[in-house]
C-alpha positions as CSV (number, residue, x, y, z in Angstrom):
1,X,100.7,193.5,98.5
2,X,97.2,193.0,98.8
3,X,95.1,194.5,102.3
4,X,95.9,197.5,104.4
5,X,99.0,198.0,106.7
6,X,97.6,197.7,110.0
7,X,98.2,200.0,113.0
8,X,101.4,199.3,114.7
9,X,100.5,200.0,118.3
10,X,103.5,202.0,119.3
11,X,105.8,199.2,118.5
12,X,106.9,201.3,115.0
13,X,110.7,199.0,115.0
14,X,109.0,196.0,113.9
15,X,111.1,194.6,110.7
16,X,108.1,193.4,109.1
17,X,105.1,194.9,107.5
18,X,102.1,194.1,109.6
19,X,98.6,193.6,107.3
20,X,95.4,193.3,108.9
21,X,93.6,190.3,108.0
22,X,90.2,188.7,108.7
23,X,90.7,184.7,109.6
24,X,88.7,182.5,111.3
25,X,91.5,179.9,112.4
26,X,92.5,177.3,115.1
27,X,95.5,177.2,117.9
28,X,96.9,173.7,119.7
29,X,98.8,173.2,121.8
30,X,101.4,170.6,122.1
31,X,98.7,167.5,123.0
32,X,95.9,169.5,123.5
33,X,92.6,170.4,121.8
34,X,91.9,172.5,119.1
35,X,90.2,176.0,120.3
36,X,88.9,178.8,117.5
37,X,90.8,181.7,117.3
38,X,90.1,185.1,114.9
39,X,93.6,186.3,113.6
40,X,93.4,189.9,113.5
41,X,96.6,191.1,111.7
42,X,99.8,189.3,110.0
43,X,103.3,189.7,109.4
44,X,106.4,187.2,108.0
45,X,107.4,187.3,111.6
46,X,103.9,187.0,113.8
47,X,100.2,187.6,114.6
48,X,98.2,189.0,116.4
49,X,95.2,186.5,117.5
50,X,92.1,187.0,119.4
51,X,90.5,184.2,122.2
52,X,88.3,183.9,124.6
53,X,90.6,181.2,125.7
54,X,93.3,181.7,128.8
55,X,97.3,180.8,126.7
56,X,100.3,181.0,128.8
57,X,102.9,183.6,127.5
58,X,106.0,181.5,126.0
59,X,103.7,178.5,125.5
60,X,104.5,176.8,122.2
61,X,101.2,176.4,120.1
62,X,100.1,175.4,116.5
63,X,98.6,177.3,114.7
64,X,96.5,176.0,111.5
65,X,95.0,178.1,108.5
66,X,92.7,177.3,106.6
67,X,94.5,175.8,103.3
68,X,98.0,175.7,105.0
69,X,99.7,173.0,107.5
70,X,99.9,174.1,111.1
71,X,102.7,176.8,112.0
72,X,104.8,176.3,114.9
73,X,104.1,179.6,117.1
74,X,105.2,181.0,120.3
75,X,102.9,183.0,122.5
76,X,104.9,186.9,123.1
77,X,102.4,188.2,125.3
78,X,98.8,188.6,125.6
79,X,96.3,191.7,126.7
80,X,92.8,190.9,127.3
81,X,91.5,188.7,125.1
82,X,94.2,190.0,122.4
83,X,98.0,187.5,122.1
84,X,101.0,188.5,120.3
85,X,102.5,185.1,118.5
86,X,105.6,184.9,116.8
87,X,106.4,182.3,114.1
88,X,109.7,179.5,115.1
89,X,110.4,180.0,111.2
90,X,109.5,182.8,109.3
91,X,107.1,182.9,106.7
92,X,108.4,182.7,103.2
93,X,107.5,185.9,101.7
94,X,105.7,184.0,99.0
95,X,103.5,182.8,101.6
96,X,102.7,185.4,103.3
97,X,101.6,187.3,100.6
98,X,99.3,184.6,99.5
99,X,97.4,184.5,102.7
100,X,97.1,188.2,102.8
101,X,95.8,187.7,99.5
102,X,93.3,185.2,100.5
103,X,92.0,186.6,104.1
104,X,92.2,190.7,103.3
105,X,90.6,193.0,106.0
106,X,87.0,193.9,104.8
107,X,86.4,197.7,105.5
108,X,82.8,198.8,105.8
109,X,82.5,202.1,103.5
110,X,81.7,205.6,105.1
C-alpha cells in the first residue's frame, strides 16, 4: 500500500490502517454550503480533516474527493481546528487504496 502509516495518537486499537494523505477536499452538510477542508490522514473506516470551520460533533456531513462521489460521514469529535469523521459505510478496500495511491503524504527530505 502506497504512503506512510500515519501516527496513531494513542488510539493504537483502531481496526484499520491509518495512511496519511495530502487532499485538498470539500465537507456539506445536509442543505448546506460547501466549505474546503484539508484531509490529513485516511483509513477504510474514517479521517481525520482539518477546518477553520466550527462542525458539530455527530453532525452528518458529505464529504467529496476529488474524482469520487460524496461519502456519507459522521463527525466523532473535533480538537482545535482538527475532526475525527467516520464513514456510514466503509470504504471498499479497493478504494481506499486507490485514493492513497492518488493523494500520498509528500515528506520534505532531511
Amino acid at each position: 500500500m502506497a504512503g506512510d502509516v500515519f501516527d496513531s495518537g494513542g488510539h493504537d486499537d483502531r481496526a484499520f490502517t491509518r495512511n496519511g494523505v495530502s487532499i485538498t477536499a470539500s465537507v456539506r452538510e445536509h442543505g448546506g454550503g460547501r466549505q474546503q477542508v484539508d484531509v490529513v490522514d485516511l483509513s477504510q473506516a474514517g479521517f481525520r480533516m482539518r477546518t477553520g470551520s466550527f462542525i458539530a460533533p455527530d453532525r452528518i456531513i458529505f464529504l467529496t474527493l476529488p474524482g469520487y462521489n460524496p461519502l456519507e460521514t459522521r463527525i466523532a469529535w473535533h480538537e482545535s481546528e482538527y475532526y475525527g469523521c467516520e464513514f456510514v459505510q466503509r470504504l471498499h478496500a479497493a478504494v481506499y487504496d486507490d485514493i492513497v495511491r492518488r493523494y500520498p503524504l509528500f515528506k520534505v527530505p532531511d
